[in-house]
C-alpha positions in Angstrom: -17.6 -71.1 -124.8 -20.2 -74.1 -124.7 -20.7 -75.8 -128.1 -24.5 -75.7 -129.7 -24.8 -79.0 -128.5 -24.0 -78.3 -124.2 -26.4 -74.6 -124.9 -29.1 -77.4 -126.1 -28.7 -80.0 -123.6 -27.7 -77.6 -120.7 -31.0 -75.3 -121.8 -32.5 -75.3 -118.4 -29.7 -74.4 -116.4 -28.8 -71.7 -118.8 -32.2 -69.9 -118.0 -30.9 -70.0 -114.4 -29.2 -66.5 -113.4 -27.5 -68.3 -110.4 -26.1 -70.4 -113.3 -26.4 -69.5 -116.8 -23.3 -69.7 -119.4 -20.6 -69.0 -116.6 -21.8 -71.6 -113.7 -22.4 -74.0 -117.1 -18.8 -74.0 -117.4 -17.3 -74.6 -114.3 -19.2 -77.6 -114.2 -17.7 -78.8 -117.4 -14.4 -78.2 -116.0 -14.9 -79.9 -112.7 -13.6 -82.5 -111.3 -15.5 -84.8 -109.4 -14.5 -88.1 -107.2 -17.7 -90.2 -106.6 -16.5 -93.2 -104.2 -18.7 -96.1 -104.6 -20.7 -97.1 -107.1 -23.7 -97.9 -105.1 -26.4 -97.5 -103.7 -25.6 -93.8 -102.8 -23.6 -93.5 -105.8 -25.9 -94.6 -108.6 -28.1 -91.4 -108.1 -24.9 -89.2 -107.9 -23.7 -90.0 -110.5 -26.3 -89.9 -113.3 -27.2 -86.2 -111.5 -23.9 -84.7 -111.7 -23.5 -86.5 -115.3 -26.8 -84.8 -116.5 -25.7 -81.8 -115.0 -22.4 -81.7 -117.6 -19.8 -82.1 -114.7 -16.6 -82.8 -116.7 -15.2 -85.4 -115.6 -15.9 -88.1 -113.0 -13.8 -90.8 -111.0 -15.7 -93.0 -110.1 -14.3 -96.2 -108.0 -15.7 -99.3 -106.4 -13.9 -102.9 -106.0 -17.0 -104.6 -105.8 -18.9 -106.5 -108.6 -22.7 -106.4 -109.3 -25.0 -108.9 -107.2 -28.6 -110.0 -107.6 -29.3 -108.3 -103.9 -28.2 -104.6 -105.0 -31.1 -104.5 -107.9 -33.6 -103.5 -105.0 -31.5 -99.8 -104.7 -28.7 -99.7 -107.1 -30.4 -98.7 -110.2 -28.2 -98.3 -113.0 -27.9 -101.9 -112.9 -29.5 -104.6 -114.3 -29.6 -108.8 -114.6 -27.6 -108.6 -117.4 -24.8 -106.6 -115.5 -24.2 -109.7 -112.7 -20.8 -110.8 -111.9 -19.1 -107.5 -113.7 -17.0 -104.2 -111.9 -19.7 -101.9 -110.6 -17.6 -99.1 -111.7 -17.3 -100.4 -115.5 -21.1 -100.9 -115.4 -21.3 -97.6 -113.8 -19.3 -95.4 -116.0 -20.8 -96.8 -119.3 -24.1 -95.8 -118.1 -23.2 -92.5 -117.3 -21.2 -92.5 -120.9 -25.3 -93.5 -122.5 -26.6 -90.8 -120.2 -24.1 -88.2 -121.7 -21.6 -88.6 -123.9 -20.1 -85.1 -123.3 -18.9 -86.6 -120.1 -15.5 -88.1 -119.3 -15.2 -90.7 -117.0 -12.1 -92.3 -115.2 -12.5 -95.2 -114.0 -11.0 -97.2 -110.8 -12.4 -100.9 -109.9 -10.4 -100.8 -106.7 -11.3 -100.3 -103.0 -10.0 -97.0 -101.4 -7.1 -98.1 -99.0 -4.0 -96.0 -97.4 -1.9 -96.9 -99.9 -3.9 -94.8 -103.0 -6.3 -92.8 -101.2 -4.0 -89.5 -101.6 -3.4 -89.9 -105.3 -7.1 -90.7 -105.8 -8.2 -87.7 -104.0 -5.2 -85.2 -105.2 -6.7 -85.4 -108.7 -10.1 -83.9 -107.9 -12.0 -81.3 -106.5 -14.5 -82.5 -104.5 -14.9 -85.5 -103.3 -18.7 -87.5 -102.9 -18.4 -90.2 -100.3 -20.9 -93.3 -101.1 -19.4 -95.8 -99.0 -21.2 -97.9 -96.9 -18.3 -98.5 -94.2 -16.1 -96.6 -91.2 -13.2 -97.2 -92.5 -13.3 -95.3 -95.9 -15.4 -92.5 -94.2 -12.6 -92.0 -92.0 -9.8 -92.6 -94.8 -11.7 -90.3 -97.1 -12.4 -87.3 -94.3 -8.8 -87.1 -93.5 -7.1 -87.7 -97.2 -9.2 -84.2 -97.8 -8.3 -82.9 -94.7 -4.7 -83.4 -95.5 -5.4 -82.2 -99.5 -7.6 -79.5 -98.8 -10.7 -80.9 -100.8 -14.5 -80.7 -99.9 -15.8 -83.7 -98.7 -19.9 -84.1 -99.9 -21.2 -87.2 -97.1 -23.8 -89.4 -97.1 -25.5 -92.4 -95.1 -27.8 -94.8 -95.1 -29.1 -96.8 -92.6 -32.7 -98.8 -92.6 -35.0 -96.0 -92.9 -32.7 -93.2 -92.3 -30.4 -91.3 -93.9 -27.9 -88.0 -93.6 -26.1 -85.5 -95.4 -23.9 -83.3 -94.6 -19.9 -81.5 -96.2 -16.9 -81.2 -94.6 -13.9 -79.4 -94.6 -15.5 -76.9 -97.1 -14.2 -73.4 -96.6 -12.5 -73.6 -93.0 -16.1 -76.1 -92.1 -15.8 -78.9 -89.4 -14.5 -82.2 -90.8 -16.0 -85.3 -90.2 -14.0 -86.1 -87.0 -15.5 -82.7 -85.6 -18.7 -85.1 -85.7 -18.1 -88.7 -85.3 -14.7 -88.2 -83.2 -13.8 -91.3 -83.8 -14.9 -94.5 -85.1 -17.2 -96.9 -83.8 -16.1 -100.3 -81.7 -16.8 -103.8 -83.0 -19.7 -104.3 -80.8 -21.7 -100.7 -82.4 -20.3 -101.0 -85.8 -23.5 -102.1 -88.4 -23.1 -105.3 -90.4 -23.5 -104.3 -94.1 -24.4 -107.1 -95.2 -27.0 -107.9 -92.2 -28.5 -104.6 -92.0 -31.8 -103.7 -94.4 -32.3 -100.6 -96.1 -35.8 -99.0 -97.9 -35.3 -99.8 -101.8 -35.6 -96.1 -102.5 -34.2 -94.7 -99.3 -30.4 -94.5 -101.6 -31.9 -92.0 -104.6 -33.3 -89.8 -102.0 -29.9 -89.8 -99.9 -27.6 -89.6 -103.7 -29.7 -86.7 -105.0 -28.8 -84.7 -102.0 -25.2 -85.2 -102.2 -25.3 -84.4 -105.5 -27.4 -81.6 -105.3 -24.4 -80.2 -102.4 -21.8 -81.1 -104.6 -23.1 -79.1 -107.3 -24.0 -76.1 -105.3 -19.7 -76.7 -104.1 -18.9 -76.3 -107.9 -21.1 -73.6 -108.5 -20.8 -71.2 -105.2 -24.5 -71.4 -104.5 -26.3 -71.2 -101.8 -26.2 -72.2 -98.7 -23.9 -75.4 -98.4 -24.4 -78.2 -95.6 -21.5 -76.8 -94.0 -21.7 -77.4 -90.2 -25.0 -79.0 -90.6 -26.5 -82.5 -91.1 -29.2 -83.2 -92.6 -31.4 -85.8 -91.3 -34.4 -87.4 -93.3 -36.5 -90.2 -91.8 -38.2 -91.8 -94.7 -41.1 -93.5 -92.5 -42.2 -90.1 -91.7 -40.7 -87.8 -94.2 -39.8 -85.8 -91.6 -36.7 -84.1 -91.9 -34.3 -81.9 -89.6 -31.0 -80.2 -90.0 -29.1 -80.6 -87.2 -26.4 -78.0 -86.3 -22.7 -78.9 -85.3 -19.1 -77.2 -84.5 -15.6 -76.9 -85.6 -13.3 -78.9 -83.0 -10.0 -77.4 -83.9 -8.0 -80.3 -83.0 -10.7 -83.1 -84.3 -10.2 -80.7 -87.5 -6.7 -80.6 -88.2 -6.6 -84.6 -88.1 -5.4 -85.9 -90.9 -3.5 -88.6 -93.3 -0.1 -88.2 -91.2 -1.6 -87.7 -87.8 -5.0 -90.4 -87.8 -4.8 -93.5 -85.8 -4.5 -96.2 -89.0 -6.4 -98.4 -87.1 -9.2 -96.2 -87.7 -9.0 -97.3 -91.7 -9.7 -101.2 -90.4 -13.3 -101.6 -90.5 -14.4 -103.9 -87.8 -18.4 -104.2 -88.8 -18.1 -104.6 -93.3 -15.0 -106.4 -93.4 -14.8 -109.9 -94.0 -13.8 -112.2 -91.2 -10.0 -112.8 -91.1 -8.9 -116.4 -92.4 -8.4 -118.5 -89.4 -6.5 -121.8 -87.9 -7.5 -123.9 -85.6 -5.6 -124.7 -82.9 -5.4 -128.5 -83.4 -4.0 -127.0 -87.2 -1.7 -124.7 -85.5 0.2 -127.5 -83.0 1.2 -129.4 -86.4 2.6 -126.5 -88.1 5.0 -125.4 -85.3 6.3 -129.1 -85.2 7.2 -128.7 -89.2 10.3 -127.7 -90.9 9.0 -124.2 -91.5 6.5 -123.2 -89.1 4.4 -119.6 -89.2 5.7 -116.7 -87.2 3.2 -116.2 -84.4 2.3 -112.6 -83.2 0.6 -111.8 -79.9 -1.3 -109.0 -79.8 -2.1 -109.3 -75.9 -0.8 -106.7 -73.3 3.0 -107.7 -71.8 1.3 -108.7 -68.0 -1.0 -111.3 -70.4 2.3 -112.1 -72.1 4.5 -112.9 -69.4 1.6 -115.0 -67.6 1.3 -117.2 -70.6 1.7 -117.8 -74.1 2.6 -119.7 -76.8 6.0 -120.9 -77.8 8.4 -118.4 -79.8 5.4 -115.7 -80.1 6.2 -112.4 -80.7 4.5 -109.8 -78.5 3.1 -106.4 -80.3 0.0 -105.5 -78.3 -2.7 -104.2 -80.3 -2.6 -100.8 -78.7 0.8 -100.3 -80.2 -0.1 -102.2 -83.2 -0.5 -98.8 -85.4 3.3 -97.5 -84.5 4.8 -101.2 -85.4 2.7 -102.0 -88.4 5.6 -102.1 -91.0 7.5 -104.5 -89.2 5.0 -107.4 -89.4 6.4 -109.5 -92.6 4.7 -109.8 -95.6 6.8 -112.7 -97.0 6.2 -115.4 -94.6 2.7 -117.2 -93.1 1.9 -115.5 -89.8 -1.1 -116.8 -87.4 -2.2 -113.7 -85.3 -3.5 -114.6 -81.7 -5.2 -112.7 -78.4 -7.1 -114.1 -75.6 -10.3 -115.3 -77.1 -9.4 -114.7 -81.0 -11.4 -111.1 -80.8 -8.4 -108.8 -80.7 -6.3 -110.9 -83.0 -9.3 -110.3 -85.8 -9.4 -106.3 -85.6 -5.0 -106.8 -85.4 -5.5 -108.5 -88.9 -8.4 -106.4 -90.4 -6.2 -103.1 -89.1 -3.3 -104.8 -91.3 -4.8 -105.5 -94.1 -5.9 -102.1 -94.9 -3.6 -100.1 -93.5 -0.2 -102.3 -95.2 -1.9 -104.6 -97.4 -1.0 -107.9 -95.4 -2.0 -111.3 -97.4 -0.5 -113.3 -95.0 -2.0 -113.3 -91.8 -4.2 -116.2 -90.0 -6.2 -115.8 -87.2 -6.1 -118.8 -84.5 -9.9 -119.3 -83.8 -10.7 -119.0 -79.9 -7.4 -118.2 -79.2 -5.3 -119.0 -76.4 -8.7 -120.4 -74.7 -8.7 -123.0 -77.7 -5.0 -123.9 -77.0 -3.9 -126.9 -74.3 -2.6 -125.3 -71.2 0.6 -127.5 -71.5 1.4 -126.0 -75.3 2.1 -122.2 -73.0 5.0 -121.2 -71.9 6.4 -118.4 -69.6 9.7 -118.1 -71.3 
């Protein structure tokens, strides 16, 4: 039964047939995930907190800039230098108190994506990289959860769920992600101010039609609005049954490294590196070259793990000891490290900048 208080508050959706008393309460029990507390995750959030979902997770690792006042609007001056998610969640506590939020200021990796997701029913993806979209698609793949999408880009954005009801998944769309080279740069790229609330408020409005059983969800379709124009189009697509059945066990974990957000790697020159393999402890080096590169060349008591087997080998890269990662021209050795980082958490790694094109000829050996 709703309290006086939720029949007040909820008033108008209670004069809904679609929704009335019953529809009121499976959205106070519902349990919603909202990843990122951005620009796409500001407007979902105060929507599906005004609508009286239950409960809300809401993560983000990333703390409150002067540059994400032009989109992300339940911030303010005051709220620079703290956790978006703490900001977030006590705005959605002012916004309604009836509300119960669980907060997590941490980015989604491998290593607590399944727990995160496990604990919810659907899941609203706000991030603004790959590598999450991917990690998130196939955690709920492999959990069985809905998956509400959106995406922002300049004056564009998209909409669309997967895996709902036996639906494509994201894979079925975007088979895989993209290279270095087509990946955006987040923090290069512009987006319209307002472009983010019009984006948010559909993903929330398809989450709460998920909750609720209503209507027609954006199952199989993306939506497509072009805010230049305001021209819209819903663009139909298919279930790939083997894209589809991709999941937390069976992805490619370099597909969780995200080659166009992710910071660049720590690196070493190679004047740097020549005086640490003459001290008493020197780094481990890794090569992540092909063998024929390999044997035609490199450096002194390198280890060879190519890059295309870099996902099946992960776990035996240490942890507990400096490591300087190196290809060719440094470009392979970078996505190596950001593929380690998120997929085992490595700390430790160093990229050596130019690579073996930085390196004297006489410092390579064939050995």
């Amino acid at each position: 039964m709703l309290t006086p208080a939720e029949r007040q508050r909820y008033r108008r959706h209670l004069q809904l047939a679609e929704i009335g008393e019953a529809g009121q309460l499976r959205l106070r029990a519902a349990r919603v995930l909202v990843v990122g507390a951005g620009g796409l995750g500001c407007p979902v959030l105060q929507y599906l907190a005004a609508a009286g979902v239950g409960t809300l997770g809401l993560t983000d690792a990333d703390r409150v800039e002067m540059s994400n006042l032009q989109r992300q609007i339940l911030f303010g001056p005051a709220d620079l230098g703290q956790l978006k998610a703490e900001v977030a969640a006590r705005a959605v506590q002012r916004l309604n108190p009836l509300v119960h939020c669980e907060v997590y200021p941490v980015r989604v990796v491998p290593g607590n994506v399944r727990a995160l997701v496990a604990a919810y029913d659907v899941v609203v993806d706000g991030s603004d990289n790959f590598a999450t979209r991917y990690l998130l698609n196939d955690a709920c793949v492999s959990l069985g959860k809905p998956l509400v999408s959106g995406a922002i880009y300049k004056f564009e954005g998209q909409v669309s769920v997967f895996n709902y009801r036996g639906g494509p998944s994201y894979r079925c769309l975007f088979a895989q992600p993209p290279g270095p080279a087509e990946a955006p740069n987040c923090d290069a790229t512009g987006v319209l101010g307002v472009l983010p609330g019009l984006v948010g408020t559909a993903q929330a409005t398809e989450a709460l039609k998920v909750i609720l059983d209503l209507g027609e969800v954006l199952r199989g379709r993306l939506w497509v609005i072009d805010a230049l124009t305001f021209q819209s189009r819903t663009l139909r697509f298919p279930r790939h049954p083997e894209r589809s059945l991709i999941n937390l066990d069976t992805a490619n974990p370099a597909d969780y490294a995200d080659p166009g957000c992710a910071p660049a790697p720590a690196g070493i020159s190679a004047a740097e590196l020549a005086g640490l393999l003459t001290s008493a402890a020197p780094p481990l080096l890794l090569d992540v070259r092909e063998p024929a590169e390999f044997a035609a060349g490199h450096l002194p008591g390198a280890r060879l793990l190519p890059l295309s087997r870099l996902s099946e080998q992960a776990a035996t890269v240490p942890h507990d000891q400096p490591v300087v990662v190196y290809c060719r021209s440094g470009a392979r050795s970078a996505q190596a490290i950001a593929h380690l980082q998120a997929a085992c958490g490595h700390q430790n790694l160093l990229n050596l900048e130019g690579g073996l094109l930085a390196c004297p000829p006489d410092l390579l050996t064939t050995q």
